[in-house]
N, CA, C and O atoms as a Maestro MAE file, in Angstrom:
{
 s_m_m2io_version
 :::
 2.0.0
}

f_m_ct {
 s_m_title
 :::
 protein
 m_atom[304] {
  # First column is atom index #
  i_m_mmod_type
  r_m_x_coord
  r_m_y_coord
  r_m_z_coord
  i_m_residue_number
  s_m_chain_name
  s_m_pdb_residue_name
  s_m_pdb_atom_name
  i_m_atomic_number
  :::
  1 25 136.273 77.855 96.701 1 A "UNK " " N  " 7
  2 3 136.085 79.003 97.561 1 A "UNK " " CA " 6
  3 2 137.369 79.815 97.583 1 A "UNK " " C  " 6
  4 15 138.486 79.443 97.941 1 A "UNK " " O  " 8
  5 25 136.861 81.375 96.981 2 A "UNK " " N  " 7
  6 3 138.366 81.896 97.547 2 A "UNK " " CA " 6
  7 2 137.757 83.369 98.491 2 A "UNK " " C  " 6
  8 15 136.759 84.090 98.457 2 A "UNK " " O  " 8
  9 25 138.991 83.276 99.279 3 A "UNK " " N  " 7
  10 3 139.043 84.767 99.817 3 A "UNK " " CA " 6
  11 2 139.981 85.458 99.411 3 A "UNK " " C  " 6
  12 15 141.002 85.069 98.844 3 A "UNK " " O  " 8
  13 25 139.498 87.118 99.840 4 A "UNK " " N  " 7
  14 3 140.491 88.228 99.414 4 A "UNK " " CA " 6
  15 2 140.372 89.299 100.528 4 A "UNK " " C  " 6
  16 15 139.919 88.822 101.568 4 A "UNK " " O  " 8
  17 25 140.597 90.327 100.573 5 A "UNK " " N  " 7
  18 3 140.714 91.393 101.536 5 A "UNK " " CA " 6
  19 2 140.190 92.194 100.884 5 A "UNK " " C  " 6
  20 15 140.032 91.734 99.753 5 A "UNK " " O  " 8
  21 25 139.655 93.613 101.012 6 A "UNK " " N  " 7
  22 3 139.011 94.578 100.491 6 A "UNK " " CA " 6
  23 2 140.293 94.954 99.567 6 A "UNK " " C  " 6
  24 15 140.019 94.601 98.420 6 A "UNK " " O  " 8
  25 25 141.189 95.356 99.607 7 A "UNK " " N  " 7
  26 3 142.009 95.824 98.940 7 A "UNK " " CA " 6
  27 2 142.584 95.013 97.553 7 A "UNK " " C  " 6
  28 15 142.810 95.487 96.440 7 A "UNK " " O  " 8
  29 25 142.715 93.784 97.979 8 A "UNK " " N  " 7
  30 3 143.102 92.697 96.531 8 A "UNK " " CA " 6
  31 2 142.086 92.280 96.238 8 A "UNK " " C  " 6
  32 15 142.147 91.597 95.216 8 A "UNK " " O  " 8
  33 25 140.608 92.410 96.896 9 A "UNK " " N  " 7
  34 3 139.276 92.699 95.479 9 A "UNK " " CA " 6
  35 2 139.352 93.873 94.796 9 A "UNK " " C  " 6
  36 15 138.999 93.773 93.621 9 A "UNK " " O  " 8
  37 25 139.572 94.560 95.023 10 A "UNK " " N  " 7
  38 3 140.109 96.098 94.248 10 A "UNK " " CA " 6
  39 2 140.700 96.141 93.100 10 A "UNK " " C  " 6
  40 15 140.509 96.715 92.028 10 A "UNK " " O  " 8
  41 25 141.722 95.165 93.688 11 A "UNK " " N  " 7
  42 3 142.582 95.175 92.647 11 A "UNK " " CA " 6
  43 2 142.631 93.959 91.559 11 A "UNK " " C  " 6
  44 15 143.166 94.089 90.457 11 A "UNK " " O  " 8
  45 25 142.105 92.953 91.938 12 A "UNK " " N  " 7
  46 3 141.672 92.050 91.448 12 A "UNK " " CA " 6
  47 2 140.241 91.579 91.167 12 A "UNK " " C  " 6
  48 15 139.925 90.407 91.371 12 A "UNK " " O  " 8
  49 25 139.286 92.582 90.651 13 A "UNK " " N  " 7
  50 3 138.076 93.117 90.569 13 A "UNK " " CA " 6
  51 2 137.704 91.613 89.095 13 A "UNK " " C  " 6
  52 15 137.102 90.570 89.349 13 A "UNK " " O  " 8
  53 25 138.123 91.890 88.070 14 A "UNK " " N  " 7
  54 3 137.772 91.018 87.196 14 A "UNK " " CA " 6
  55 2 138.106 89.477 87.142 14 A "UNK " " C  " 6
  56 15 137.565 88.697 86.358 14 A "UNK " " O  " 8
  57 25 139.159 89.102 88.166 15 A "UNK " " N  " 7
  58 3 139.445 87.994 88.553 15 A "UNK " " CA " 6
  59 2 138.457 87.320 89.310 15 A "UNK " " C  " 6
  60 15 138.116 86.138 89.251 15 A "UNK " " O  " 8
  61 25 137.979 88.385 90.148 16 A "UNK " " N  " 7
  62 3 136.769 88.129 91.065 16 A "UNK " " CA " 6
  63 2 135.357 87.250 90.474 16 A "UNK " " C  " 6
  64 15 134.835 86.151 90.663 16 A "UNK " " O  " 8
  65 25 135.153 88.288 89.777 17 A "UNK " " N  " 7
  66 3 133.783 88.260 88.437 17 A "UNK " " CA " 6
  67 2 133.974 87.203 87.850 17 A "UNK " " C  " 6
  68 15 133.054 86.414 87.636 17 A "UNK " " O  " 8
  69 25 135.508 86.942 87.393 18 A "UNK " " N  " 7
  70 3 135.328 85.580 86.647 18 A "UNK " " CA " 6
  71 2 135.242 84.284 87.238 18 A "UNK " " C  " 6
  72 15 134.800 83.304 86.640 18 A "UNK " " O  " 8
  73 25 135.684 84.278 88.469 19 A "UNK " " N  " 7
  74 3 135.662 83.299 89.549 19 A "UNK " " CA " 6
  75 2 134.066 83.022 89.550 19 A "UNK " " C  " 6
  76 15 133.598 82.053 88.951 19 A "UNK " " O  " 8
  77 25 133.073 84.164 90.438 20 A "UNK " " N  " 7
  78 3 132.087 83.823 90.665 20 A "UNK " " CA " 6
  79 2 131.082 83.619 89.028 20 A "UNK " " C  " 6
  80 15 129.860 83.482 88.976 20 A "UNK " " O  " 8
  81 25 132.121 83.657 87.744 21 A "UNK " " N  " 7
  82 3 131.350 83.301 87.117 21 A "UNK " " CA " 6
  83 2 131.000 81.460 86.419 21 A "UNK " " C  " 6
  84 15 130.182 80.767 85.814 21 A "UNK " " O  " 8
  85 25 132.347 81.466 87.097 22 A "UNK " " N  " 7
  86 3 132.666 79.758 86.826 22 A "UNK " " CA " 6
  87 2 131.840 79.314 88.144 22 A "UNK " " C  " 6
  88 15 131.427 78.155 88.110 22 A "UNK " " O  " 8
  89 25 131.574 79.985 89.170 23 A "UNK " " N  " 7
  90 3 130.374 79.004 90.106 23 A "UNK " " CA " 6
  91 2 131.192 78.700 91.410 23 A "UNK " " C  " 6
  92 15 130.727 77.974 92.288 23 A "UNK " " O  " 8
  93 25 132.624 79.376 91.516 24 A "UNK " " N  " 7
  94 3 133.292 79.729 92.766 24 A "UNK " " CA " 6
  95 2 132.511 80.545 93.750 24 A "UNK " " C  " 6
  96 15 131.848 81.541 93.462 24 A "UNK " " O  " 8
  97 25 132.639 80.083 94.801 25 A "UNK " " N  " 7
  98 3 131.894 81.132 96.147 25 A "UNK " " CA " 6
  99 2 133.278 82.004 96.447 25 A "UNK " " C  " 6
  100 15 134.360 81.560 96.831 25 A "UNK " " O  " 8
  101 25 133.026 82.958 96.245 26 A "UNK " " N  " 7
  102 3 133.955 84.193 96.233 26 A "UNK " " CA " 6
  103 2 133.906 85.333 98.048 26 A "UNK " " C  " 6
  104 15 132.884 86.012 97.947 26 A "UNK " " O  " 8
  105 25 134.294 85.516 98.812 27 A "UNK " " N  " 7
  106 3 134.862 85.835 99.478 27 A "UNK " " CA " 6
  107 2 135.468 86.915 100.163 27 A "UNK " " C  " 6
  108 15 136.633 86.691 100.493 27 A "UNK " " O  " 8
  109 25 134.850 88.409 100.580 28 A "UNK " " N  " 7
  110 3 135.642 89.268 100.410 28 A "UNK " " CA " 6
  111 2 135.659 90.133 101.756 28 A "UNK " " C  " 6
  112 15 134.669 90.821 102.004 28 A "UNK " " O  " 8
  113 25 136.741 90.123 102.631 29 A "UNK " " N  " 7
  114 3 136.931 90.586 103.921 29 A "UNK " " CA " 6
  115 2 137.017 91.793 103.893 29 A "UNK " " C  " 6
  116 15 137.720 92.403 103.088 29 A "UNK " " O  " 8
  117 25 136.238 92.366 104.865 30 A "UNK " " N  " 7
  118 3 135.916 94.423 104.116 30 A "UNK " " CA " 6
  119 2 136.517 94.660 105.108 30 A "UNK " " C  " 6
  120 15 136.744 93.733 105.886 30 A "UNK " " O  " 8
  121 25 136.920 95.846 105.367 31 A "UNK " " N  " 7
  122 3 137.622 96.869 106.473 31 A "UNK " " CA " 6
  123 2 137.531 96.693 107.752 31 A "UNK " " C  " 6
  124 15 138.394 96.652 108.629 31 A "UNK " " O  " 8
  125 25 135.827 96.543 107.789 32 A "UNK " " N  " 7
  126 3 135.785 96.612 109.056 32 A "UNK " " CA " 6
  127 2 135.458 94.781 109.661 32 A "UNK " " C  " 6
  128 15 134.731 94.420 110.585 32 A "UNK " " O  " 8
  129 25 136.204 94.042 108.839 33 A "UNK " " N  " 7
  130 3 136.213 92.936 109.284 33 A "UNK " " CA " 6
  131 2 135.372 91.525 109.026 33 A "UNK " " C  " 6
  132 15 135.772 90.362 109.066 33 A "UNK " " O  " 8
  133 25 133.880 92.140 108.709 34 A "UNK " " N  " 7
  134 3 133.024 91.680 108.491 34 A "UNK " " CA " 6
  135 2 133.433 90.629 106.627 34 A "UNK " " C  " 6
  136 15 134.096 91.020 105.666 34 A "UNK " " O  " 8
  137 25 132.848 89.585 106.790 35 A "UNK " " N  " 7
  138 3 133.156 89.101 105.865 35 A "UNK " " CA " 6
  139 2 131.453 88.641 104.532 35 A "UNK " " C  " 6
  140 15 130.409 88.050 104.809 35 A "UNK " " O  " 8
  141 25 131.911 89.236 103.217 36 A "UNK " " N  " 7
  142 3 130.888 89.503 102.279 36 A "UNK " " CA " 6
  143 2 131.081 88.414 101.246 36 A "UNK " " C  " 6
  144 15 132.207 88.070 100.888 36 A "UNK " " O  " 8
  145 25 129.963 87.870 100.767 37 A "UNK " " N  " 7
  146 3 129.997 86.740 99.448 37 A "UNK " " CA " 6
  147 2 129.890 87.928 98.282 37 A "UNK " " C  " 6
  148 15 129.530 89.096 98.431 37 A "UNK " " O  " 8
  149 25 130.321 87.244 97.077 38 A "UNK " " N  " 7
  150 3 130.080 87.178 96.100 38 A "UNK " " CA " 6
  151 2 129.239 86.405 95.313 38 A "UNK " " C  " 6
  152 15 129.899 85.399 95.054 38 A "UNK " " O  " 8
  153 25 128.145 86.315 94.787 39 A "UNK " " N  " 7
  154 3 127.487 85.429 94.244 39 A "UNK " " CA " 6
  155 2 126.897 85.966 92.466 39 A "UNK " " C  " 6
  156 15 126.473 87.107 92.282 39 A "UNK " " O  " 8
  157 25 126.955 85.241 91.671 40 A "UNK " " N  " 7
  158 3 126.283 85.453 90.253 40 A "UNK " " CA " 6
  159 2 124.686 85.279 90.139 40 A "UNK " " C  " 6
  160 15 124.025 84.241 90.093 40 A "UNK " " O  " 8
  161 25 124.296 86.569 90.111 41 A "UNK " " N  " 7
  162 3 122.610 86.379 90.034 41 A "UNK " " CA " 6
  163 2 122.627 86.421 88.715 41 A "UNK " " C  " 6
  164 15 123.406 87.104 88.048 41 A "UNK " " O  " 8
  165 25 121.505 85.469 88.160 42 A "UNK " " N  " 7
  166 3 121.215 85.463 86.677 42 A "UNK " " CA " 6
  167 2 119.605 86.001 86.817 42 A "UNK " " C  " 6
  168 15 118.715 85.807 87.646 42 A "UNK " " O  " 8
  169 25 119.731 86.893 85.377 43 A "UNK " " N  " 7
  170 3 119.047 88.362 85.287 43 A "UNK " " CA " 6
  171 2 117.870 87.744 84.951 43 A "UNK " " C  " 6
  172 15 118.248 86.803 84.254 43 A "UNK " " O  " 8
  173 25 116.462 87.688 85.033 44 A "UNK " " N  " 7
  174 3 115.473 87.220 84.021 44 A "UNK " " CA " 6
  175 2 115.514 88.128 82.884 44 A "UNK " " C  " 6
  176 15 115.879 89.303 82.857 44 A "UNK " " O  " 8
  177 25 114.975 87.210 81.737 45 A "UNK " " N  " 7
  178 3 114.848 87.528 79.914 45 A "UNK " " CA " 6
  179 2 113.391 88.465 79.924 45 A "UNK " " C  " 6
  180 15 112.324 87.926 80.219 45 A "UNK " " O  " 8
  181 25 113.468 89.786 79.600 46 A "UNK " " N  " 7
  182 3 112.276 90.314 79.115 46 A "UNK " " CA " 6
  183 2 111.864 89.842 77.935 46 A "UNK " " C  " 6
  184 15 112.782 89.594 77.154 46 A "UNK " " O  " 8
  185 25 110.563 89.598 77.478 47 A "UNK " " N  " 7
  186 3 110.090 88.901 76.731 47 A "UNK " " CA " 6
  187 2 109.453 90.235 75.835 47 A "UNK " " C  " 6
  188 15 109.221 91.271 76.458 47 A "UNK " " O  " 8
  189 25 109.248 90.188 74.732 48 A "UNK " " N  " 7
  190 3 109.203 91.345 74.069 48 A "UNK " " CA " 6
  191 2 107.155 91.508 74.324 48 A "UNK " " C  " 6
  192 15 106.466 90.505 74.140 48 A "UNK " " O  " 8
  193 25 106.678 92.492 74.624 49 A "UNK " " N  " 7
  194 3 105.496 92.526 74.628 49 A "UNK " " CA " 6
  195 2 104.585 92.783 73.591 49 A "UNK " " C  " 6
  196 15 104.867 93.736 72.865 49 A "UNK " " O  " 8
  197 25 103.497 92.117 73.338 50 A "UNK " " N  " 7
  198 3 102.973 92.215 72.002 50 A "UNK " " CA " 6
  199 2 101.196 92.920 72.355 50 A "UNK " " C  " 6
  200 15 100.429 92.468 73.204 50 A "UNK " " O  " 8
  201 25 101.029 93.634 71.792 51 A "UNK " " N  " 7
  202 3 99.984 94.502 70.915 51 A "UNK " " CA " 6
  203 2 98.452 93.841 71.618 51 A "UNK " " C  " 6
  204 15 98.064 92.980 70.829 51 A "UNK " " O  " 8
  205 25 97.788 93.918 72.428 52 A "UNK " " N  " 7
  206 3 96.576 93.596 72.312 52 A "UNK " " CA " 6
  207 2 96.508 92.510 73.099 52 A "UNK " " C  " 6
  208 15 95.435 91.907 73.128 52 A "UNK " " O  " 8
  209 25 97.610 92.039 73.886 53 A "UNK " " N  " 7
  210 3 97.484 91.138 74.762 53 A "UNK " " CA " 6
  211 2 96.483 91.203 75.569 53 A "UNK " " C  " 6
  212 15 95.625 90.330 75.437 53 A "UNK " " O  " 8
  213 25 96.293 92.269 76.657 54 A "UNK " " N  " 7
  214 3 95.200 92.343 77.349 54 A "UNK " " CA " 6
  215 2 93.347 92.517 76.604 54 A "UNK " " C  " 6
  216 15 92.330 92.741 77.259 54 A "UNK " " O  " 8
  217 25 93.413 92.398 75.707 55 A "UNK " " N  " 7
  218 3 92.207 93.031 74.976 55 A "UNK " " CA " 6
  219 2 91.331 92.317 75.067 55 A "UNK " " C  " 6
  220 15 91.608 91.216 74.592 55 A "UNK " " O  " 8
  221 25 89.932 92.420 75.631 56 A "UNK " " N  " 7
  222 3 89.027 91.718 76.345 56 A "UNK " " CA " 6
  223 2 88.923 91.408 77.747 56 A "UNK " " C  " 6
  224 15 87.866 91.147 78.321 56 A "UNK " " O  " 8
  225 25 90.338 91.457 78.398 57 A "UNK " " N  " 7
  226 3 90.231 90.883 79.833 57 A "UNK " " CA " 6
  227 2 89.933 92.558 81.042 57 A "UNK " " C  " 6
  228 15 89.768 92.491 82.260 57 A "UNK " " O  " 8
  229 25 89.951 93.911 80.178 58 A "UNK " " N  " 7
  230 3 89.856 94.703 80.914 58 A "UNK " " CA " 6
  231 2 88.315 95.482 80.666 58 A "UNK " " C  " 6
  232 15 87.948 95.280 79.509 58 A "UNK " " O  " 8
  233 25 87.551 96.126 81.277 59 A "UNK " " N  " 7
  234 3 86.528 96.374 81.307 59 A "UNK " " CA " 6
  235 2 86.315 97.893 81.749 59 A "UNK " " C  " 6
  236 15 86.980 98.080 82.767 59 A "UNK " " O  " 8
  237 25 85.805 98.757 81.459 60 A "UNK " " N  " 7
  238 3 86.007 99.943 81.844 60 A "UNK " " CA " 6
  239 2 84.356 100.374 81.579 60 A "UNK " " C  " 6
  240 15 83.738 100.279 80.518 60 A "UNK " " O  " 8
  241 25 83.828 100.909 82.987 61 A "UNK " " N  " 7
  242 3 82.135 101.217 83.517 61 A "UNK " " CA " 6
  243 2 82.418 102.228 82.359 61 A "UNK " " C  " 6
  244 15 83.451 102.753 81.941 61 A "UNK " " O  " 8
  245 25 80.513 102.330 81.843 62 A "UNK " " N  " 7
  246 3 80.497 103.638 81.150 62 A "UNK " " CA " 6
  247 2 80.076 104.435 81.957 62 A "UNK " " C  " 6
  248 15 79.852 105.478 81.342 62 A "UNK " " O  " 8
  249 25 79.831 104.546 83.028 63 A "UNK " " N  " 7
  250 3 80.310 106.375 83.811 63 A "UNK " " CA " 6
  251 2 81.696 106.484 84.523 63 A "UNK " " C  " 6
  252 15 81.902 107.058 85.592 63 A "UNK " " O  " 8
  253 25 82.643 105.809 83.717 64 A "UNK " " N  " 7
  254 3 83.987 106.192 84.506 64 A "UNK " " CA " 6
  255 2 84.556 107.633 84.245 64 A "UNK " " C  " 6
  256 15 85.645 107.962 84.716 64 A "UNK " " O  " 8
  257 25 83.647 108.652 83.333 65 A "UNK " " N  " 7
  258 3 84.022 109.951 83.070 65 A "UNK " " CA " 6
  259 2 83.243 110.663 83.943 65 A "UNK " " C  " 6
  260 15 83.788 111.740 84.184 65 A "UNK " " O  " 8
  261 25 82.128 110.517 84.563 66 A "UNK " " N  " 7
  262 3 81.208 110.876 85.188 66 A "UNK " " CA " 6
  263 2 81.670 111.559 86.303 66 A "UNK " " C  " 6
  264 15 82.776 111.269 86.760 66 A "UNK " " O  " 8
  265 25 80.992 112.415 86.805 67 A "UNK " " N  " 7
  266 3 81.745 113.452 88.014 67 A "UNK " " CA " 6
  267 2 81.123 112.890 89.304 67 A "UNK " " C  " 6
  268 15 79.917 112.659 89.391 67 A "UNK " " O  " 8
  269 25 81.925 112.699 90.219 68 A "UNK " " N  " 7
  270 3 81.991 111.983 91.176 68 A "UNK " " CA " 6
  271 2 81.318 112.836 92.572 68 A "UNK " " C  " 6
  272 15 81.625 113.933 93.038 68 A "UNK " " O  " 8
  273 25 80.371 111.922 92.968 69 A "UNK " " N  " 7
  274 3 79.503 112.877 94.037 69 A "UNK " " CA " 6
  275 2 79.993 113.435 95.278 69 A "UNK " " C  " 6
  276 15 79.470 114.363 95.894 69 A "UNK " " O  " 8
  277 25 81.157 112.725 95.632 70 A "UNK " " N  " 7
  278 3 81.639 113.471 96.539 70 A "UNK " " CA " 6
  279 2 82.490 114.711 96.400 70 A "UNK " " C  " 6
  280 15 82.966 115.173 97.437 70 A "UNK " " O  " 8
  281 25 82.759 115.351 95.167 71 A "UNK " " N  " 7
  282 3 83.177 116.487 94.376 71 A "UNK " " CA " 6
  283 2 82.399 117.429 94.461 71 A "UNK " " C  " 6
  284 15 82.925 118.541 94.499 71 A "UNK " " O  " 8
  285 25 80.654 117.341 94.532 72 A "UNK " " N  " 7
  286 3 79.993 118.007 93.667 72 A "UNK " " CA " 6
  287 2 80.317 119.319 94.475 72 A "UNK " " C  " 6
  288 15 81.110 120.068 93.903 72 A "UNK " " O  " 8
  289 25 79.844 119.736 95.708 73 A "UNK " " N  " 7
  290 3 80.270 120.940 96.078 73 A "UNK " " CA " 6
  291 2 81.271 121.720 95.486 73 A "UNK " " C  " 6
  292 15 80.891 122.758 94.943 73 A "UNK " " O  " 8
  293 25 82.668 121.408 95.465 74 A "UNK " " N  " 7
  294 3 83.733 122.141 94.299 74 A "UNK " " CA " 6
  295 2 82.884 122.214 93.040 74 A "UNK " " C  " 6
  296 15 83.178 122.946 92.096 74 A "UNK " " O  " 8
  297 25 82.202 121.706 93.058 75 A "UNK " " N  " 7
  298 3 81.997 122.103 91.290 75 A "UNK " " CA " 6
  299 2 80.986 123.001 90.966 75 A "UNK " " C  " 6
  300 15 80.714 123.199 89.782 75 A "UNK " " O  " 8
  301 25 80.234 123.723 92.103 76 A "UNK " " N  " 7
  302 3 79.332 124.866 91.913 76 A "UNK " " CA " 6
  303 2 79.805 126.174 91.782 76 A "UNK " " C  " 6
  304 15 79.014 127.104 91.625 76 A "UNK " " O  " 8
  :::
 }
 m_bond[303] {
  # First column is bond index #
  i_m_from
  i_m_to
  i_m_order
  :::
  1 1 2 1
  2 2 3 1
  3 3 4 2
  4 3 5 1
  5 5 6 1
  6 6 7 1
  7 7 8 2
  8 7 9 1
  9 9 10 1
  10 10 11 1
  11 11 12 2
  12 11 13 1
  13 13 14 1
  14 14 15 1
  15 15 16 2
  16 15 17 1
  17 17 18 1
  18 18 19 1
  19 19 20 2
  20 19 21 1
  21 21 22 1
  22 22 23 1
  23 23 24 2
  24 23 25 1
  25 25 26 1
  26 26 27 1
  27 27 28 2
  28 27 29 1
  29 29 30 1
  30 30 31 1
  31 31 32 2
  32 31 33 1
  33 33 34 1
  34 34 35 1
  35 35 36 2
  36 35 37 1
  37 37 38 1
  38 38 39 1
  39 39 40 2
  40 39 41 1
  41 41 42 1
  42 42 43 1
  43 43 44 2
  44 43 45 1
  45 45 46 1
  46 46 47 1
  47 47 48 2
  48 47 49 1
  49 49 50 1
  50 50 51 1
  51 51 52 2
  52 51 53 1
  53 53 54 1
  54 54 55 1
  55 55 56 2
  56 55 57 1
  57 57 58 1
  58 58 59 1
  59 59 60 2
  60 59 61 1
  61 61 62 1
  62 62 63 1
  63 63 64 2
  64 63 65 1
  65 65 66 1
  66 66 67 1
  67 67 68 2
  68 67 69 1
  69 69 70 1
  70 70 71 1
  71 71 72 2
  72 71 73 1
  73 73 74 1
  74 74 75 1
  75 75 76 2
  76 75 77 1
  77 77 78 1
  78 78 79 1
  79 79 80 2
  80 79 81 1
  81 81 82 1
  82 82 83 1
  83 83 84 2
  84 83 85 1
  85 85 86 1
  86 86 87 1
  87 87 88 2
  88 87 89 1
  89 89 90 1
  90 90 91 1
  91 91 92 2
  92 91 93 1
  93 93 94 1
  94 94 95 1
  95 95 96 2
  96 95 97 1
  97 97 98 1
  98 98 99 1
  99 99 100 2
  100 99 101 1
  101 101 102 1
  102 102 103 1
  103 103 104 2
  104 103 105 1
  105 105 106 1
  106 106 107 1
  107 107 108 2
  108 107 109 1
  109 109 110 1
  110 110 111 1
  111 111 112 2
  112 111 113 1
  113 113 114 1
  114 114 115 1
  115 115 116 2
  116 115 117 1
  117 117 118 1
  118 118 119 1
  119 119 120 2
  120 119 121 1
  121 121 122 1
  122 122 123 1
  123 123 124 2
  124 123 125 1
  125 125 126 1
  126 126 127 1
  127 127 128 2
  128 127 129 1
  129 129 130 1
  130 130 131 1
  131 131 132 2
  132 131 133 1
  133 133 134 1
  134 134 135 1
  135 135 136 2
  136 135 137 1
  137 137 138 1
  138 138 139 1
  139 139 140 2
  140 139 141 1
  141 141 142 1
  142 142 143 1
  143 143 144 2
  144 143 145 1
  145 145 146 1
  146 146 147 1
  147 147 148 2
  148 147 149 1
  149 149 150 1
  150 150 151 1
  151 151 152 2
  152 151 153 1
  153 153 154 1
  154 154 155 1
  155 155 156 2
  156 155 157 1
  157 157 158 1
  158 158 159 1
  159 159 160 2
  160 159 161 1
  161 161 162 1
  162 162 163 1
  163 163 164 2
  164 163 165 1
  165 165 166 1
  166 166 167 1
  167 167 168 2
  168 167 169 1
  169 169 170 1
  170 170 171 1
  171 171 172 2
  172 171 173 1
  173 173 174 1
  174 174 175 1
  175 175 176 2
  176 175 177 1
  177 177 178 1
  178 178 179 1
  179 179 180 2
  180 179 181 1
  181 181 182 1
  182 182 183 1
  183 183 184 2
  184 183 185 1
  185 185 186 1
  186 186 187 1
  187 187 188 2
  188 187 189 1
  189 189 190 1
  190 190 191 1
  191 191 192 2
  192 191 193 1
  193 193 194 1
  194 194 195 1
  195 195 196 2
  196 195 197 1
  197 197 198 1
  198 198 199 1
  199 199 200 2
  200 199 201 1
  201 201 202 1
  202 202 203 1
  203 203 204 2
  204 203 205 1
  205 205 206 1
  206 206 207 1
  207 207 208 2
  208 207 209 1
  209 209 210 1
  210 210 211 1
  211 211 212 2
  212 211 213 1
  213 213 214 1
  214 214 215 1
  215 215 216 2
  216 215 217 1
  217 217 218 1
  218 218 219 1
  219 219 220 2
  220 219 221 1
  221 221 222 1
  222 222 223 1
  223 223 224 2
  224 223 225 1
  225 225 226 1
  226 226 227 1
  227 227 228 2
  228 227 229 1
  229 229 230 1
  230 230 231 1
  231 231 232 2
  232 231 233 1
  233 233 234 1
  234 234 235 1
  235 235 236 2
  236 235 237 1
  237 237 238 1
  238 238 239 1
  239 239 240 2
  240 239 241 1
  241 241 242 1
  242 242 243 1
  243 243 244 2
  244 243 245 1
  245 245 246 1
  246 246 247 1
  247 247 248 2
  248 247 249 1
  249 249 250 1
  250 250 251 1
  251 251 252 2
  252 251 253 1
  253 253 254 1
  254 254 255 1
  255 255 256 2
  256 255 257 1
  257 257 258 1
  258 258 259 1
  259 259 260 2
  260 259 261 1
  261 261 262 1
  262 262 263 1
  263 263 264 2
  264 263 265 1
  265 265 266 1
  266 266 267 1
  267 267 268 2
  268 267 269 1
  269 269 270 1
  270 270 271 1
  271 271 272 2
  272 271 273 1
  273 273 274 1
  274 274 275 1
  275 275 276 2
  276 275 277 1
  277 277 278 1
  278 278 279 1
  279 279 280 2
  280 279 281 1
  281 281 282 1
  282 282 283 1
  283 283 284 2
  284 283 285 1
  285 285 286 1
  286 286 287 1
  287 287 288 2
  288 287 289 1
  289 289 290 1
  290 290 291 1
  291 291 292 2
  292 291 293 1
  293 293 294 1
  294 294 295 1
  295 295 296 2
  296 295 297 1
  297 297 298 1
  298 298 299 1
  299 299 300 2
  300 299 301 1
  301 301 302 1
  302 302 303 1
  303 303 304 2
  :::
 }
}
């Protein structure tokens, strides 16, 4: 565990990063006193998406072009 003050996280910005990247709980006392963690969130992996995945599981009515009755007035 380390602490710092708003000002020597500032200045010690990449020291910081590397701390909480080795799995240190990092520490950082802001201005107005209040005291803030640092923590390393690990990002999830986008998975590359492939072609036709959904194909079959979606269904689309054949009057989904169809003009909708509560319209019809506008449409005279």
């Amino acid at each position: 565990m380390k602490t710092y003050t708003m000002k020597e996280a500032v200045a010690n910005f990449d020291e910081l990063m590397k701390d909480a990247q080795e799995g240190l709980t990092v520490y950082i006392i802001g201005s107005d006193g209040r005291e803030y963690e640092l923590i390393l969130k690990q990002m999830p992996v986008n998975k590359p998406r492939k072609p036709g995945m959904f194909e079959g599981k979606i269904n689309i009515a054949e009057d989904f072009d169809d003009p909708l009755p509560e319209f019809e007035p506008y449409m005279k």
